[in-house]
LUMNU-83640 format. One line per 8 residues: number of its first residue (from 1); their letters; for each residue x, y, z of N, C-alpha, C. Coordinates in pm, 1 decimal. Layout:
<atoms>
NUM) A) X/Y/Z/X/Y/Z/X/Y/Z | ...
</atoms>
This chain:
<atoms>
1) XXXXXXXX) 3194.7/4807.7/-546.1/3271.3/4686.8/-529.8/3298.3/4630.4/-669.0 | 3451.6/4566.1/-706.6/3455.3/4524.2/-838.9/3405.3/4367.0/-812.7 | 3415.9/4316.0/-953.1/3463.6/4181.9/-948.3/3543.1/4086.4/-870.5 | 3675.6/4099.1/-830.1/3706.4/4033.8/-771.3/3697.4/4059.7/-594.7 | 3679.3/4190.0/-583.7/3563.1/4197.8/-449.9/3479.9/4139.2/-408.2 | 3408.5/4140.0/-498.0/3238.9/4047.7/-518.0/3316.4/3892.8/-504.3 | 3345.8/3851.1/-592.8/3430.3/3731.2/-592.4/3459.0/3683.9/-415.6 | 3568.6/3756.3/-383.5/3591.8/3724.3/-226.3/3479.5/3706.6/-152.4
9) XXXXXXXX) 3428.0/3801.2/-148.1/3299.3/3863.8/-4.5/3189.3/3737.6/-57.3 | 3166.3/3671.7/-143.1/3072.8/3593.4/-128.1/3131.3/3454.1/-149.6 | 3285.3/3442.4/-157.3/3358.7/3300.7/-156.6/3312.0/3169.1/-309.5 | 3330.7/3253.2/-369.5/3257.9/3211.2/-550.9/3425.9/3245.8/-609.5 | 3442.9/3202.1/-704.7/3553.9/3221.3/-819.8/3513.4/3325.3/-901.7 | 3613.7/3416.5/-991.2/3609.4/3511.5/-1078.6/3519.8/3467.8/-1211.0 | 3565.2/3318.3/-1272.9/3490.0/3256.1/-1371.7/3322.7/3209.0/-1320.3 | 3289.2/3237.3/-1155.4/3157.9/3256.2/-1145.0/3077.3/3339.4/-1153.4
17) XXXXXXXX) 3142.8/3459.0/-1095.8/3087.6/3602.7/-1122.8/3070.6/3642.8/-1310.8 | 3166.2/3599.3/-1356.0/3140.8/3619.2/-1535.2/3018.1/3542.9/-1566.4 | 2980.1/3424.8/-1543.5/2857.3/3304.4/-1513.5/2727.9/3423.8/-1529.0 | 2735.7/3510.2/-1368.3/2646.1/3540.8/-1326.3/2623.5/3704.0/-1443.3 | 2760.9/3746.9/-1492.8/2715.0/3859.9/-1542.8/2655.7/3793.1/-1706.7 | 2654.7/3706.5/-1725.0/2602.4/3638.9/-1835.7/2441.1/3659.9/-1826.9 | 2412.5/3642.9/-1729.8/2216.8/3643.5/-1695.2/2245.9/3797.1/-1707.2 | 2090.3/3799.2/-1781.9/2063.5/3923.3/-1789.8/1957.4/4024.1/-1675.7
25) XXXXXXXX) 1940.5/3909.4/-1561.7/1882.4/4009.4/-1458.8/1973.2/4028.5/-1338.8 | 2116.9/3977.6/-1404.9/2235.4/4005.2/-1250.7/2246.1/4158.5/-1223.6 | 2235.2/4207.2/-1134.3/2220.6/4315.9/-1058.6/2383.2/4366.9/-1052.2 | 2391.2/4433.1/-1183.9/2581.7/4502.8/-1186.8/2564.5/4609.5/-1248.8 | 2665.1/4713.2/-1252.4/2706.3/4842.7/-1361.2/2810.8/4867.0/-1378.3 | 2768.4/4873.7/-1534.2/2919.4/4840.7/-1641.4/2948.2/5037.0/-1646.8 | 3090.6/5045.5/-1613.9/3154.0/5229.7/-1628.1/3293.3/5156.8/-1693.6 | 3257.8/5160.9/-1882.2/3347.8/5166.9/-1925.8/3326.4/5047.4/-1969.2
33) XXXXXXXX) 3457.8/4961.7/-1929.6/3459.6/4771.5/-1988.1/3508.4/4705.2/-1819.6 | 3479.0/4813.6/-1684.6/3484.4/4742.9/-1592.4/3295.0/4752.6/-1548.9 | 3299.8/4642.3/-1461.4/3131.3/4606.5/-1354.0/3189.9/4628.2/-1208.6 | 3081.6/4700.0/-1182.5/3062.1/4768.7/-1023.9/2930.1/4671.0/-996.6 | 2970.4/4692.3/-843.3/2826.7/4578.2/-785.2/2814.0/4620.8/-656.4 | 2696.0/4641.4/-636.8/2620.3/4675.6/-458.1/2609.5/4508.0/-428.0 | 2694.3/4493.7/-317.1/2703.7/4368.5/-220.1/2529.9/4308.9/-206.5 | 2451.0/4381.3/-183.2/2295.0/4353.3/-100.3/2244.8/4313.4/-234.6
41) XXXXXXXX) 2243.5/4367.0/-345.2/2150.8/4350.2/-471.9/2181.6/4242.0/-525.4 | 2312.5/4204.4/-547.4/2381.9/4074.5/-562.2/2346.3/3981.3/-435.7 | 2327.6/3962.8/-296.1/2282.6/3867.2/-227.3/2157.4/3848.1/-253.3 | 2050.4/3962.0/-260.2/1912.4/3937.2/-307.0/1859.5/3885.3/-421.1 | 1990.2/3898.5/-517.8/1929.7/3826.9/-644.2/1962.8/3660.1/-663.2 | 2041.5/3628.2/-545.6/2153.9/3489.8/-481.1/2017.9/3430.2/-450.0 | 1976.4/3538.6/-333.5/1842.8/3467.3/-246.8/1680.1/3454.9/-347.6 | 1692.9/3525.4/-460.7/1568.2/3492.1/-512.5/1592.9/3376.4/-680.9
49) XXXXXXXX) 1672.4/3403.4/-671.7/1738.6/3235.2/-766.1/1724.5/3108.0/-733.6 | 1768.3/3121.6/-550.1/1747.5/2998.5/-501.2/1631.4/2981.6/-458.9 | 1529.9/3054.7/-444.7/1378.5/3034.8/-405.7/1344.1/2949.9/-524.8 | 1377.2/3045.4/-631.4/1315.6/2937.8/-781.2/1366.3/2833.1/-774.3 | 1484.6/2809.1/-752.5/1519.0/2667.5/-770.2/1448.8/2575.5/-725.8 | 1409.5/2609.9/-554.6/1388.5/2557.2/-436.4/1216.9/2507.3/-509.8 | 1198.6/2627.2/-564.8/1024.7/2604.4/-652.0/1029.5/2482.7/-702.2 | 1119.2/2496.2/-839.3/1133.4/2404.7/-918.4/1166.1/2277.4/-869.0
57) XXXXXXXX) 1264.9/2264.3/-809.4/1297.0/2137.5/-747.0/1154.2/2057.2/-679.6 | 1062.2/2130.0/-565.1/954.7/2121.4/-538.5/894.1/2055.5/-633.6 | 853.3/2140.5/-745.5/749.7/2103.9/-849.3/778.6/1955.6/-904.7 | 934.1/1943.0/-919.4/986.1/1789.1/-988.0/949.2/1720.0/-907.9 | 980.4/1704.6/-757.2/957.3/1631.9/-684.5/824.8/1606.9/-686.2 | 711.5/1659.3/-655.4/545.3/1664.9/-667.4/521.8/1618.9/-793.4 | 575.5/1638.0/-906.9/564.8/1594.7/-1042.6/601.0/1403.8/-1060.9 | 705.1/1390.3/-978.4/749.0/1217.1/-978.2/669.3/1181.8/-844.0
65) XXXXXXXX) 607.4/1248.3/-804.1/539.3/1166.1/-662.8/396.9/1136.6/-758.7 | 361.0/1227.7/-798.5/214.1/1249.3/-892.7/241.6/1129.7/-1002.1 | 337.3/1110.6/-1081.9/379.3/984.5/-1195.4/396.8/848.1/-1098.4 | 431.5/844.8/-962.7/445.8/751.8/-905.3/263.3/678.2/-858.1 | 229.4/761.1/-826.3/104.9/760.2/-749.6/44.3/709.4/-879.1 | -19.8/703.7/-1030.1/-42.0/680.7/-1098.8/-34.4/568.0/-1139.1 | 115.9/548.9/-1157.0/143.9/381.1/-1198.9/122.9/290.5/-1107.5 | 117.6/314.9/-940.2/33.9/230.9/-838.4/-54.4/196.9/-881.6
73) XXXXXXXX) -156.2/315.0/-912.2/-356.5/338.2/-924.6/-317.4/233.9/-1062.0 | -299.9/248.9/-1142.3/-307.4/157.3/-1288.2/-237.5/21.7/-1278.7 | -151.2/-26.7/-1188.8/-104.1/-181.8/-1103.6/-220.8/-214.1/-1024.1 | -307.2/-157.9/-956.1/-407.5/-199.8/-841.3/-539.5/-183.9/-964.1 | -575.0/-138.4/-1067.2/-636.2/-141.1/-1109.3/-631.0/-291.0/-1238.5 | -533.9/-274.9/-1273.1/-520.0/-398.0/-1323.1/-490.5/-503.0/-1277.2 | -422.8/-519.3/-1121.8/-499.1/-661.3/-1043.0/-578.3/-654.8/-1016.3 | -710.2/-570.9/-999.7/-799.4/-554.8/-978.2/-960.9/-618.0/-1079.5
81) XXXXXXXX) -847.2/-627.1/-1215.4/-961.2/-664.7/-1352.2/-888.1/-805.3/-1354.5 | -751.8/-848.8/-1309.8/-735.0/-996.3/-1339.9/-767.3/-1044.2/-1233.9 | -867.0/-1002.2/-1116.4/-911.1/-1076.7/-1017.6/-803.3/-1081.7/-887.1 | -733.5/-1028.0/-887.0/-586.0/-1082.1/-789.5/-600.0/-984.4/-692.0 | -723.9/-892.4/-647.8/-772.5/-827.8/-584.9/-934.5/-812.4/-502.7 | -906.1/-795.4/-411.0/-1040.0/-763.3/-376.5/-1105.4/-644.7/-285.4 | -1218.9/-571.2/-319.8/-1239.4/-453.9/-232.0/-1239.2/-510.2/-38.5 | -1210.7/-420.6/15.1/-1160.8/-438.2/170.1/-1356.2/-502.2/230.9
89) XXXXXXXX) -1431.4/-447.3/171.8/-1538.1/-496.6/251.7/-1606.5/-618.1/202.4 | -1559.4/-666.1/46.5/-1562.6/-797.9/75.6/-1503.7/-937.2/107.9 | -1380.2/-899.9/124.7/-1309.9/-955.1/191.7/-1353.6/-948.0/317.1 | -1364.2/-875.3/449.9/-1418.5/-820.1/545.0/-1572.5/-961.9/568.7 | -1640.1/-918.9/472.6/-1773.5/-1024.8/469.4/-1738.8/-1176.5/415.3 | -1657.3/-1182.0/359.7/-1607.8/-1297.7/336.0/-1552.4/-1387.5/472.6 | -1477.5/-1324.2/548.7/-1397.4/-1381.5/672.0/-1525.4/-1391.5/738.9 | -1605.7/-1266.2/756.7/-1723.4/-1280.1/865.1/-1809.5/-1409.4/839.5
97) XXXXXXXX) -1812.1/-1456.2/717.7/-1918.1/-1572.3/645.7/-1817.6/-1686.0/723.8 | -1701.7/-1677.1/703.0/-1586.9/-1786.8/731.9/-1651.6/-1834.4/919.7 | -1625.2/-1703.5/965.6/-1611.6/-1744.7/1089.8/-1731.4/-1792.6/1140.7 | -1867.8/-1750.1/1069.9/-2009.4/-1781.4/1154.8/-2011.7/-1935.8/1066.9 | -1943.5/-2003.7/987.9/-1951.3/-2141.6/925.4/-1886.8/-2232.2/1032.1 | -1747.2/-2150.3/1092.8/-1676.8/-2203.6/1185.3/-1752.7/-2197.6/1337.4 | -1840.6/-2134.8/1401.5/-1933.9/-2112.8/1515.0/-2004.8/-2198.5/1475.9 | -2074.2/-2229.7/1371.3/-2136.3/-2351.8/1293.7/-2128.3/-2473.5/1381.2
105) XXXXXXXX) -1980.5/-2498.8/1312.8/-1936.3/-2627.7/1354.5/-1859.4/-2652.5/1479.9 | -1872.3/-2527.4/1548.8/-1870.7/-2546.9/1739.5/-1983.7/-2590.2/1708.3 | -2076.2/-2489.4/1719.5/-2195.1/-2499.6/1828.4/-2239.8/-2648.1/1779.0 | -2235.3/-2731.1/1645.6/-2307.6/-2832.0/1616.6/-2226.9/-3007.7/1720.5 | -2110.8/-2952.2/1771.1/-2030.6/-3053.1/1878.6/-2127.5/-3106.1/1960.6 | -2191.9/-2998.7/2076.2/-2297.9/-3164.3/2119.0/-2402.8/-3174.3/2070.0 | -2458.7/-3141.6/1937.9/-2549.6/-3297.2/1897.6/-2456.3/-3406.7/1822.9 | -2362.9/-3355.7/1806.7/-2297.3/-3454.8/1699.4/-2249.3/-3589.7/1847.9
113) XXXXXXXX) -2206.6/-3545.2/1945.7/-2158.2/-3613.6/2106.7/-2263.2/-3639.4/2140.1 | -2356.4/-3625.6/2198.4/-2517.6/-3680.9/2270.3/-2515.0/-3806.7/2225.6 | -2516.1/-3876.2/2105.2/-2565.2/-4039.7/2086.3/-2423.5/-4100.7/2136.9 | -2313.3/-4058.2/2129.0/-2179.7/-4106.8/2155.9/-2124.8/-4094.5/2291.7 | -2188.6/-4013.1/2346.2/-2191.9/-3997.0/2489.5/-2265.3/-4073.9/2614.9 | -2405.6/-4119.9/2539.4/-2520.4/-4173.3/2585.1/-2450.9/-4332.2/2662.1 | -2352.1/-4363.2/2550.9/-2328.7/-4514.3/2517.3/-2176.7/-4518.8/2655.1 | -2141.0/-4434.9/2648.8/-1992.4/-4402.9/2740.9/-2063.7/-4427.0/2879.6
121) XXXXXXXX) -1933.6/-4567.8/2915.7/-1893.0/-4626.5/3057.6/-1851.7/-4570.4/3145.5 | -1766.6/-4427.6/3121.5/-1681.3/-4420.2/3198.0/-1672.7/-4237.2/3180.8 | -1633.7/-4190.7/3270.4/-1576.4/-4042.9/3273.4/-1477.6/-4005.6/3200.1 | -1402.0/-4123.0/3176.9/-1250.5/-4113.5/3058.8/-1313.2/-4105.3/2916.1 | -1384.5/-4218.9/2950.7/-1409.3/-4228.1/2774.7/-1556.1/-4085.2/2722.1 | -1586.5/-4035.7/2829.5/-1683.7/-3970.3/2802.5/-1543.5/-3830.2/2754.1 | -1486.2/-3805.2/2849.8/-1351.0/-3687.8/2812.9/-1273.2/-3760.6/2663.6 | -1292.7/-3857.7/2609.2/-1195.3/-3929.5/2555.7/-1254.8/-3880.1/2414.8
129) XXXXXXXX) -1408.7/-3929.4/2430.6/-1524.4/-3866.0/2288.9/-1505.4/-3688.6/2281.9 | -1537.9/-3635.0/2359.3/-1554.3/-3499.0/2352.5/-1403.2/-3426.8/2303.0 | -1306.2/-3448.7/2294.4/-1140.1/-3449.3/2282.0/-1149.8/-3491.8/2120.1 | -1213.6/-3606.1/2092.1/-1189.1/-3678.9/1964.6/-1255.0/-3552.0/1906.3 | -1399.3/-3499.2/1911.0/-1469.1/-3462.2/1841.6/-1427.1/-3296.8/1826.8 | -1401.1/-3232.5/1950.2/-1323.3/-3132.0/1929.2/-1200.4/-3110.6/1882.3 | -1120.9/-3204.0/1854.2/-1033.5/-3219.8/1754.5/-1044.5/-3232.2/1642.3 | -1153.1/-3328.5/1583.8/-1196.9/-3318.7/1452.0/-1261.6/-3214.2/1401.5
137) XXXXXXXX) -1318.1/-3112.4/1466.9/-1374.9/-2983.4/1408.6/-1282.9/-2917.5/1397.3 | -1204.3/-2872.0/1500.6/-1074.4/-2790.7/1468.6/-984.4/-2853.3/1354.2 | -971.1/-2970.9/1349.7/-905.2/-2988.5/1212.4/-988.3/-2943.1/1092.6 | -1149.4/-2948.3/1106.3/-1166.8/-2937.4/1010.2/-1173.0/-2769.0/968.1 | -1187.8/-2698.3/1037.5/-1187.1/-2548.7/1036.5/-1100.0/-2480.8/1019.3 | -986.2/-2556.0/1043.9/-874.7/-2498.8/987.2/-775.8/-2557.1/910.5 | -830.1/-2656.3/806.4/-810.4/-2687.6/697.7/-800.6/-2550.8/562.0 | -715.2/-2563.6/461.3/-723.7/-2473.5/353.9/-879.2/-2510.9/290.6
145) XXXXXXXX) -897.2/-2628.3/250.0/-1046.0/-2670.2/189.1/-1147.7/-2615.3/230.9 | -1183.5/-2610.4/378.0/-1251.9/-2564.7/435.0/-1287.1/-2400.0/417.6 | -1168.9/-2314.2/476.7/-1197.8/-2192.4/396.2/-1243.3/-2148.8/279.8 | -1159.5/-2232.9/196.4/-1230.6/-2224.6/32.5/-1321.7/-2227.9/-7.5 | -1340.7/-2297.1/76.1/-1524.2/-2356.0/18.5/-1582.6/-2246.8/151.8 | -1606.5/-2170.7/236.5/-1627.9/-2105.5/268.0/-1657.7/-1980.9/213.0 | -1492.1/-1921.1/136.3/-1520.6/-1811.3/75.4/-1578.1/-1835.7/-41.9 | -1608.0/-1985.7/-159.9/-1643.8/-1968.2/-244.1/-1813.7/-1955.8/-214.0
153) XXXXXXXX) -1839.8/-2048.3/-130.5/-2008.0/-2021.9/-94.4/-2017.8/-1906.4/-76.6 | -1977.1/-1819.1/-63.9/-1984.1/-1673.4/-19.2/-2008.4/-1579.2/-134.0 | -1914.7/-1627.0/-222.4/-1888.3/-1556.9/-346.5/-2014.5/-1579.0/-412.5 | -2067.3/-1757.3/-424.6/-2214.5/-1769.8/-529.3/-2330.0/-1677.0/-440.3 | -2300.9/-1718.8/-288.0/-2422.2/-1661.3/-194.7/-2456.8/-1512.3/-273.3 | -2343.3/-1445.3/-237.6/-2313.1/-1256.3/-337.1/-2384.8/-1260.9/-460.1 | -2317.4/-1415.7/-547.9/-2307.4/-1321.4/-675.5/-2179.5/-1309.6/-766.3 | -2071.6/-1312.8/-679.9/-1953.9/-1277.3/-706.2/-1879.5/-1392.1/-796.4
161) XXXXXXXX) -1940.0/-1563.5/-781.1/-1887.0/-1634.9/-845.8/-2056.8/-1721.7/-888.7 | -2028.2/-1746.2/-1023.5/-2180.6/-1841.4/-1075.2/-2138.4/-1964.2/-1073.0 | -2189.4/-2048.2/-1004.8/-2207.7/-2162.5/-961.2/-2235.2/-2222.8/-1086.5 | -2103.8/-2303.6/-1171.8/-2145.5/-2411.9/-1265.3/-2118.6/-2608.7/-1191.7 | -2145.2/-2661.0/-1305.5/-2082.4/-2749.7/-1272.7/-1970.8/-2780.2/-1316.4 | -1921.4/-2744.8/-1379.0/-1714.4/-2675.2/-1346.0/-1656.1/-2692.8/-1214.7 | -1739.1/-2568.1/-1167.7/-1695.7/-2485.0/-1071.5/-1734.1/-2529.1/-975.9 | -1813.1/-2651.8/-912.1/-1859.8/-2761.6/-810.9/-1718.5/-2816.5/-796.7
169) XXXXXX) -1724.7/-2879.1/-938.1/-1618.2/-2955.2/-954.6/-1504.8/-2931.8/-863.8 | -1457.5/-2804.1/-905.1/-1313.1/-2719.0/-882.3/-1334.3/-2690.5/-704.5 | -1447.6/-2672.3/-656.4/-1491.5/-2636.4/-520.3/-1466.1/-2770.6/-468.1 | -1490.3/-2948.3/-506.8/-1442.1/-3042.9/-465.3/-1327.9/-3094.4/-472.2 | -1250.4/-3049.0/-596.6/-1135.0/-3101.9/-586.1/-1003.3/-3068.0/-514.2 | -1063.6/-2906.7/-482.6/-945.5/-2804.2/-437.6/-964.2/-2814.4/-302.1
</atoms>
């Protein structure tokens, strides 16, 4: 098969086939100053070009996933040293501290009601106290302050934050 044989049968241009006789592992034979070509040796060398490519391309891709994955790990590591992070299990123990502060201040509703209850005329005003007071815990539990000072007791409880008087301070004012 010549050149422009080859050309047709695989639907490429004449200035591609010159391309390809440029590489020196294209599968042709030169008789004279014309190139002869077996159809199959030329598709097989089509099909193992594009494997490499297919490699290479691979490898880039795995290569920018690998550079991506990196500059994450070194962003999470450096919020991690300016504090703007925290590992999953203490956070985890932190909420758990939150919520048994908040069971706290259920369960402490009737002694805080018993002397205020004692004094109540009436079935209204006895529903009227218990309403007030369960309202005021829930406000207070789910206040921002409240948490704070939750997770910061948590933090000196740990370890995690040293208790100055600064940092009282900053625990009252915030």
């Amino acid at each position: 098969m010549n050149k422009r044989q080859l050309a047709k049968a695989l639907g490429v241009s004449l200035s591609t086939v010159d391309k390809w006789l440029l590489k020196q592992d294209f599968p042709s034979k030169k008789v004279g100053n014309k190139y002869y070509f077996d159809i199959e040796e030329v598709k097989n060398w089509l099909k193992k070009r594009e494997k490499e490519r297919e490699k290479l391309n691979t490898l880039s891709k795995e290569k920018a996933k690998l550079i991506r994955a990196n500059a994450q790990l070194k962003e999470l590591q450096l919020k991690k040293l300016k504090g703007e992070l925290i590992e999953k299990q203490v956070a985890f123990e932190a909420f758990a501290f939150t919520l048994t502060r908040m069971r706290d201040k259920l369960i402490a509703i009737p002694n805080k009601s018993a002397p205020l209850l004692i004094t109540a005329k009436s079935l209204q005003e006895i529903k009227q106290i218990l309403e007030d007071l369960i309202r005021e815990v829930l406000n207070e539990i789910s206040s921002e302050e409240f948490v704070f000072e939750c997770v910061y007791d948590y933090g000196v409880t740990k370890g995690l934050i040293k208790e100055t008087k600064a940092s009282s301070k900053v625990k009252r004012i915030n």
